[in-house]
N, C-alpha and C positions, 0 to 999 in steps of 0.2 A: 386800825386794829379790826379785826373781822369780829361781827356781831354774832350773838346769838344762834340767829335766822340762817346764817350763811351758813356754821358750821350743822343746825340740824339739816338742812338743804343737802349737803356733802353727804349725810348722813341717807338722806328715802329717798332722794329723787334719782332718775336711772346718769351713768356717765362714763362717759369714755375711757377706756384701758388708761390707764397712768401710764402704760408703756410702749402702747404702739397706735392707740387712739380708734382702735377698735371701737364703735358704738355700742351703747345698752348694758356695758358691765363694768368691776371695777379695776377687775386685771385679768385678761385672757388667758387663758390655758398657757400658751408658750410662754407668755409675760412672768407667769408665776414660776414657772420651771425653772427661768431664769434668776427667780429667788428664791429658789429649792434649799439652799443650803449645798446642792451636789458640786460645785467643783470650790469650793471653801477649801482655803490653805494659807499657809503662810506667807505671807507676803515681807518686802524689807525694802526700801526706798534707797537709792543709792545721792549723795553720800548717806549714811547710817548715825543721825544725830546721838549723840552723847546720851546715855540714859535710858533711851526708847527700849522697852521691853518689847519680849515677842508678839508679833501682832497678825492675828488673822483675820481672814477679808470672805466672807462669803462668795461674793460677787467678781466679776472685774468690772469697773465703770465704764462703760461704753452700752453702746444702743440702746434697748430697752432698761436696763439696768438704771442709765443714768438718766434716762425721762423719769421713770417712779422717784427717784432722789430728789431729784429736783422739782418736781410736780407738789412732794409734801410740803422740802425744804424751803420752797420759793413762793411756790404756787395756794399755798393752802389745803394742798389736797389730802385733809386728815385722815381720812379713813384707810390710807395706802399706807398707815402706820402699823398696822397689822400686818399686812406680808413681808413688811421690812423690817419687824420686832421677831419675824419667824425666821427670817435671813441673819437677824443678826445672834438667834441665839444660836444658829449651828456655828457661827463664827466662835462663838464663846464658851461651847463643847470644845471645839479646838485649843484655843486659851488654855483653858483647865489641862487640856494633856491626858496624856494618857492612866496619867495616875488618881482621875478624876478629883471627885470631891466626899472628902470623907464622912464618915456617916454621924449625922446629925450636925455638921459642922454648913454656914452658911455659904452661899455664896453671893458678893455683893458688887452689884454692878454701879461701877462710878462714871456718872457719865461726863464729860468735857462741857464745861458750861458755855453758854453762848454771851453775846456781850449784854449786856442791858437794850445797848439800840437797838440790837436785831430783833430780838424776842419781842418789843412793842414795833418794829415796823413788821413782823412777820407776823403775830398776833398770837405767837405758839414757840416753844422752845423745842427743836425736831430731836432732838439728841435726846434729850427726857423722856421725849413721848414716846419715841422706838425702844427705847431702855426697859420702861415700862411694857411694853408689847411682850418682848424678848422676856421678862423676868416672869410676867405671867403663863408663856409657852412654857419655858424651862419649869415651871413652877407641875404644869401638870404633865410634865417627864419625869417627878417626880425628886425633882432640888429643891431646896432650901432656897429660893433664890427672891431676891431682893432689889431695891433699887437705893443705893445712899448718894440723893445727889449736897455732898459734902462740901465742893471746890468753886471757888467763886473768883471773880476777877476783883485784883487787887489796885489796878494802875488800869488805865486806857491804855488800849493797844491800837495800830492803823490797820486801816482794811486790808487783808492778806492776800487780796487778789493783784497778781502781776510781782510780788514779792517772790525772791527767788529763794532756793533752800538756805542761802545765810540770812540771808534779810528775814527771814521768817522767822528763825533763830533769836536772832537780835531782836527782833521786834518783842516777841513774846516771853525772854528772859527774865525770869522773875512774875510776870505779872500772874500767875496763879497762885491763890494760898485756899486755906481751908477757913469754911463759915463755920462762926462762932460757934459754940457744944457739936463741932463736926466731928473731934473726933472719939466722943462718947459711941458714937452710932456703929461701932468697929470692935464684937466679939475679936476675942484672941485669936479663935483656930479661924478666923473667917478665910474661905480665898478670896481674893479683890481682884475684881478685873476691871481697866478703865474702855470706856465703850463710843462710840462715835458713831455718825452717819459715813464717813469716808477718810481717807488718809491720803495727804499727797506726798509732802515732803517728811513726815511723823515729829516734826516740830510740837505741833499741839499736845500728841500724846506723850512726847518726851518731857514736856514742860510740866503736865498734870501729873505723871510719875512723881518729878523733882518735889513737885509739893506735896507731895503723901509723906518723900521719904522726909524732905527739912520740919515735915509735923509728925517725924517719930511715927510713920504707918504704915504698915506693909509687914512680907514683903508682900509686891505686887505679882499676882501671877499672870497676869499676861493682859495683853489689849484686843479687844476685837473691832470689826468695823464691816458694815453693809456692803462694802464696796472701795476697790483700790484700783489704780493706774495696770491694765493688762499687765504691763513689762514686767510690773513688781512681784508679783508671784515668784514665788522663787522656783520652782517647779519650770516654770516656760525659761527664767534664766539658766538651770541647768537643763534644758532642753536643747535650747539656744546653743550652751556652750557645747553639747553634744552633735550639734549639726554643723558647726563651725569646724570641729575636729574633723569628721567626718570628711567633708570637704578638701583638707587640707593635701 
């Protein structure tokens, strides 16, 4: 587990772009562009697991994108939790929609817990701590906005790397529920959006839906996430289908 020292260290001393390893800063000019929030959209994993709400993706995970990801997620690099709490909260203007968020009403970002091992072999839980970033951006846009980390794992699940979209499925079936007085922490008019560092197959996010709605909570208005697989946007899918026509 990373001490103290390490994380004030992350904290004053100068380091390398999270995204392209630029020296002296902690994310270059283009690095952060890249986390703009600017091409944030819809995104939708094909197949489209049972349940999964709307979900949008700030980023697409490739090049710089997925060095800063993985730099926090893996790496310990805290302080890149900031331009990925500002990535993730333009994902979560989207969530919300067009119809925003009503006035004086909250809005509460749930984040996808991590398992217990992870969190002590990584020293930090990435999903919360961006959650947090994000709520506090959103907060001086001037939302209501909140972090209830509510959902907690109820069963062990296997490591989801090399799992494919059913296996992923089956793996994680059931094992979310909510942590005890969770779900006091859920005004009536609140929006709930569930929140994550990245999306592959939206297993995850399908599974933490199920658990809000089998504890009577919601509805869910949508999912966000820092970063998703290029193809899934839906946007380059109808793009795609657009130039395939074209073609023909």
């Amino acid at each position: 587990m990373r001490g103290w020292w390490q994380e004030l260290a992350g904290l004053v001393l100068p380091a390398a772009c999270g995204g392209c390893g630029v020296a002296r800063v902690l994310l270059c000019a283009g690095c952060a562009q890249a986390l703009s929030g600017a091409a944030a959209g819809r995104v939708g994993p094909s197949p489209r697991p049972a349940g999964l709400p709307a979900v949008y993706a700030a980023a697409a995970y490739e090049g710089a994108v997925r060095e800063v990801v993985l730099a926090h997620k893996e790496r310990g690099a805290l302080p890149l939790a900031g331009p990925l709490g500002a990535a993730l909260a333009a994902a979560v203007r989207g969530a919300v929609g067009a119809g925003g968020v009503a006035a004086g009403a909250e809005l509460l970002l749930v984040p996808v817990p991590s398992a217990r091992r992870q969190v002590r072999a990584r020293g930090h839980d990435p999903a919360r701590r961006i959650a947090l970033a994000a709520a506090g951006r959103l907060r001086r846009a001037g939302f209501r906005a909140r972090v209830a980390c509510v959902l907690r794992q109820v069963r062990p699940v296997a490591d989801q790397a090399g799992l494919g979209a059913r296996e992923r499925r089956e793996n994680l079936a059931g094992a979310l529920g909510l942590r005890h007085g969770g779900a006091v922490r859920f005004p009536v008019d609140a929006r709930i959006v569930l929140v994550d560092d990245l999306i592959t197959t939206g297993a995850t996010l399908a599974e933490a839906a199920r658990a809000l709605r089998a504890a009577s909570i919601g509805p869910v208005a949508g999912a966000a996430v820092v970063a998703a697989p290029a193809g899934s946007f839906v946007r380059n899918r109808s793009t795609t289908r657009t130039e395939q026509r074209s073609c023909e």
